[in-house]
N, C-alpha and C positions, 0 to 999 in steps of 0.2 A: 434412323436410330440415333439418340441424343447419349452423346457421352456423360458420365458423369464428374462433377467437377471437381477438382484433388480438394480435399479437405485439408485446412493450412491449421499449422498449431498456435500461430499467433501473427498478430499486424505484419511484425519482420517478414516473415514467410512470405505472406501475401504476397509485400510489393515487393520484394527481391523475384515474384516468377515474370515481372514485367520488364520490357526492355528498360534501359538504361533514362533515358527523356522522359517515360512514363512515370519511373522510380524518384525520379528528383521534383515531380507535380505532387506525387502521390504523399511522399516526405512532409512535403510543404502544406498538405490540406492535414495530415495528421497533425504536424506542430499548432499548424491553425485551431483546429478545433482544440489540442490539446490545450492551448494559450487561453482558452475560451471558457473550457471545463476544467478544469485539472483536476479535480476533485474525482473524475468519472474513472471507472477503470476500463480500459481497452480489452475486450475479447476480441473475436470472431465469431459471426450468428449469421449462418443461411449464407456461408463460405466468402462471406467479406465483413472489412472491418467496424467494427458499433463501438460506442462510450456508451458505459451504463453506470451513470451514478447513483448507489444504491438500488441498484438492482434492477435499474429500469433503462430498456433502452429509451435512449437518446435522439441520437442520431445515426445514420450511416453514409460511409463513401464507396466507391467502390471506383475500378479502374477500367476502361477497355479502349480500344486501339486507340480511336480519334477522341475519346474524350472521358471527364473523368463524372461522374454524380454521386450527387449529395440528396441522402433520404430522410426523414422528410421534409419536403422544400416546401414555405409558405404557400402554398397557391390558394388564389382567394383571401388573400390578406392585404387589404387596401395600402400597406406601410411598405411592401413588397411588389407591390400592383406593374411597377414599371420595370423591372426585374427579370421578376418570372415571363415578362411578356418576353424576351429577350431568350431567357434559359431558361423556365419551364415546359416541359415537355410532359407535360398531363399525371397525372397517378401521382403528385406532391414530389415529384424528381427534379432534382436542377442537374442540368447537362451544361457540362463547359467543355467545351471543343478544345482541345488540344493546341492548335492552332493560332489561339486568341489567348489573350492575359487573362489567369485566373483571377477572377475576383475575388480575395482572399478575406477584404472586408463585408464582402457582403455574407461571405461562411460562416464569422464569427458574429455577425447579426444573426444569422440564422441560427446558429447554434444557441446563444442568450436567449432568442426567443422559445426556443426547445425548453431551454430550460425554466423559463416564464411558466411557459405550459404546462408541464412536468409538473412543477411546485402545485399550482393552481388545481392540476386533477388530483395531486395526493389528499391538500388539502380538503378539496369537498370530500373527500371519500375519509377525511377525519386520522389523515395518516400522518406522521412531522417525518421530514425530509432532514438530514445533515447534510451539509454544503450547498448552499442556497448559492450559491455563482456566484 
């Protein structure tokens, strides 16, 4: 039987439910991405943290015991190619083990390029985006 997961009312929440070591990674990919997007507003979507700048998710992180991931991660992007081979772990997730120094620069690449993407689908679809990154 799978329990189901407390629904958090904001970022705070989230990582205060994690230990202590967790809480100060978890900090740090927020400010990351935050430094990256500031424009985006922080929710909660599908009971972990997203930026959705104008309405649109973004990106997401999320936290568990040994390690932390960041959704979605380039895979299949030749500019990323050596990366992901390292911390992609299939389904466009980057997995940072705990253990090992987070790569914080390659977050906030990831996240620019998030927002690359973002711009570019609004655009075909004839939409104008505020806060181009």
């Amino acid at each position: 039987m799978k329990t189901a997961q407390p629904a958090y009312a904001d970022i705070d929440e989230y990582i205060a439910a994690f230990p202590a070591d967790v809480q100060a990674v978890l900090r740090q990919v927020r400010a990351t991405i935050r430094a990256a997007a500031p424009e985006a507003e922080e929710t909660i979507s599908y009971q972990i943290p997203t930026f959705k700048p104008n309405g649109t998710h973004l990106i997401y992180f999320a936290g568990y015991k040994k390690h932390v991931s960041v959704y979605p991660a380039p895979v299949g992007n030749a500019d990323f190619a050596d990366e992901m081979a390292v911390y992609g772990s299939g389904k466009g997730t980057a997995k940072f083990p705990l253990d090992r120094p987070i790569p914080f620069d390659l977050i906030t690449r990831m996240v620019k390029l998030r927002i690359q993407e973002t711009l570019a689908r609004a655009e075909a679809k004839g939409k104008k985006l505020k806060g181009k990154g």
